[in-house]
N, C-alpha and C positions, 0 to 999 in steps of 0.2 A: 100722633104721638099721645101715648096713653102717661097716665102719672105712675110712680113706679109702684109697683102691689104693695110695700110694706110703707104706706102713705099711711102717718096717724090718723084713723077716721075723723077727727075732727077737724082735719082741714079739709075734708073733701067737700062738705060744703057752701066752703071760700075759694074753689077753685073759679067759679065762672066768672066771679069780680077779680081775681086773681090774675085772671089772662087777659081778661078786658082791658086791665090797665095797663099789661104787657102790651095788648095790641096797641093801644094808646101812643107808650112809648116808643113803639115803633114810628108810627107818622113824625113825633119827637127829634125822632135821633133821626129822619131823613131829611128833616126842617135842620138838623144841627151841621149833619154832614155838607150839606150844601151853604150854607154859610160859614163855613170850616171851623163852627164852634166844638173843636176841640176835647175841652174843660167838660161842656156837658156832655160829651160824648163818653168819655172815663166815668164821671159824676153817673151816669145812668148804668156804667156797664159796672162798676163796682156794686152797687145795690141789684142788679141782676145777679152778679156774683154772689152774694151772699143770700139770694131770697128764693131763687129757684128751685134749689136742692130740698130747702125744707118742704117745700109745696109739691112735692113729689117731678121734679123736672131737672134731673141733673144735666140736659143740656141745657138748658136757658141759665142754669148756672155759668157751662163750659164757654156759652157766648158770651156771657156776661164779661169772663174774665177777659176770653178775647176782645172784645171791646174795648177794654181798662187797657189794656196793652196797647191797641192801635189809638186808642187816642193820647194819649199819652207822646208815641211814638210820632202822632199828627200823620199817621198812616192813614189817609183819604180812601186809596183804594181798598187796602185790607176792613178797612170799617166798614166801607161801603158792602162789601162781600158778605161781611159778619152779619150784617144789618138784615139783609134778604134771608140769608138759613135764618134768622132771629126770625122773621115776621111769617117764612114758611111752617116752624118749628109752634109758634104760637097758634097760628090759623088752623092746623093740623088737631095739637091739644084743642080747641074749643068746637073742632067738628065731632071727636071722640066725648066728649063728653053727654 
C-alpha cells in the first residue's frame, strides 16, 4: 500500500517512523486483544482514526475507526479480524516505501 499521491510532501519524510509506530501498535493491540483490554483497544483505534488519513493512509484511518467500534462493542473477534488487515495494511506500506 502506497500513501495516497496528493500526500503533503512534508510528511513524506515521517512516513518510515510513522509506520513503525503503527507496526508497533500492532503487537500493542494483540497484547490487548488477548487480555480483552478493551479500553486500549478503542484508545489506539481512535488515534489511528484520526492519524492515518493525514499521513497519506486512508485505510489505517478506516481500521482505526473499525477498531474504535469493536472495542467499544468488546467485539473480540471483529477486533481481532481488524487487527491482522491493520498489521497486513502497515507491513505492506513500509515494503513500498
Amino acid at each position: 500500500m502506497k500513501p495516497a499521491a496528493d500526500l503533503d510532501p512534508l510528511f513524506r519524510p515521517l512516513l518510515p517512523k510513522y509506520l513503525a509506530a503503527r507496526e508497533s501498535e500492532c503487537a500493542t493491540l494483540h497484547l490487548a486483544l488477548q487480555q480483552h483490554d478493551f479500553e486500549q483497544i478503542t484508545d489506539i483505534g481512535h488515534r489511528l482514526a484520526g492519524s492515518g488519513s493525514s499521513y497519506g493512509f486512508p485505510a489505517i484511518s478506516a481500521h482505526g475507526r473499525a477498531l474504535e467500534v469493536a472495542g467499544r462493542a468488546r467485539d473480540g473477534d471483529t477486533a481481532g479480524a481488524v487487527i491482522g488487515e491493520l498489521e497486513a495494511l502497515v507491513r505492506a506500506a513500509l515494503a513500498h516505501l
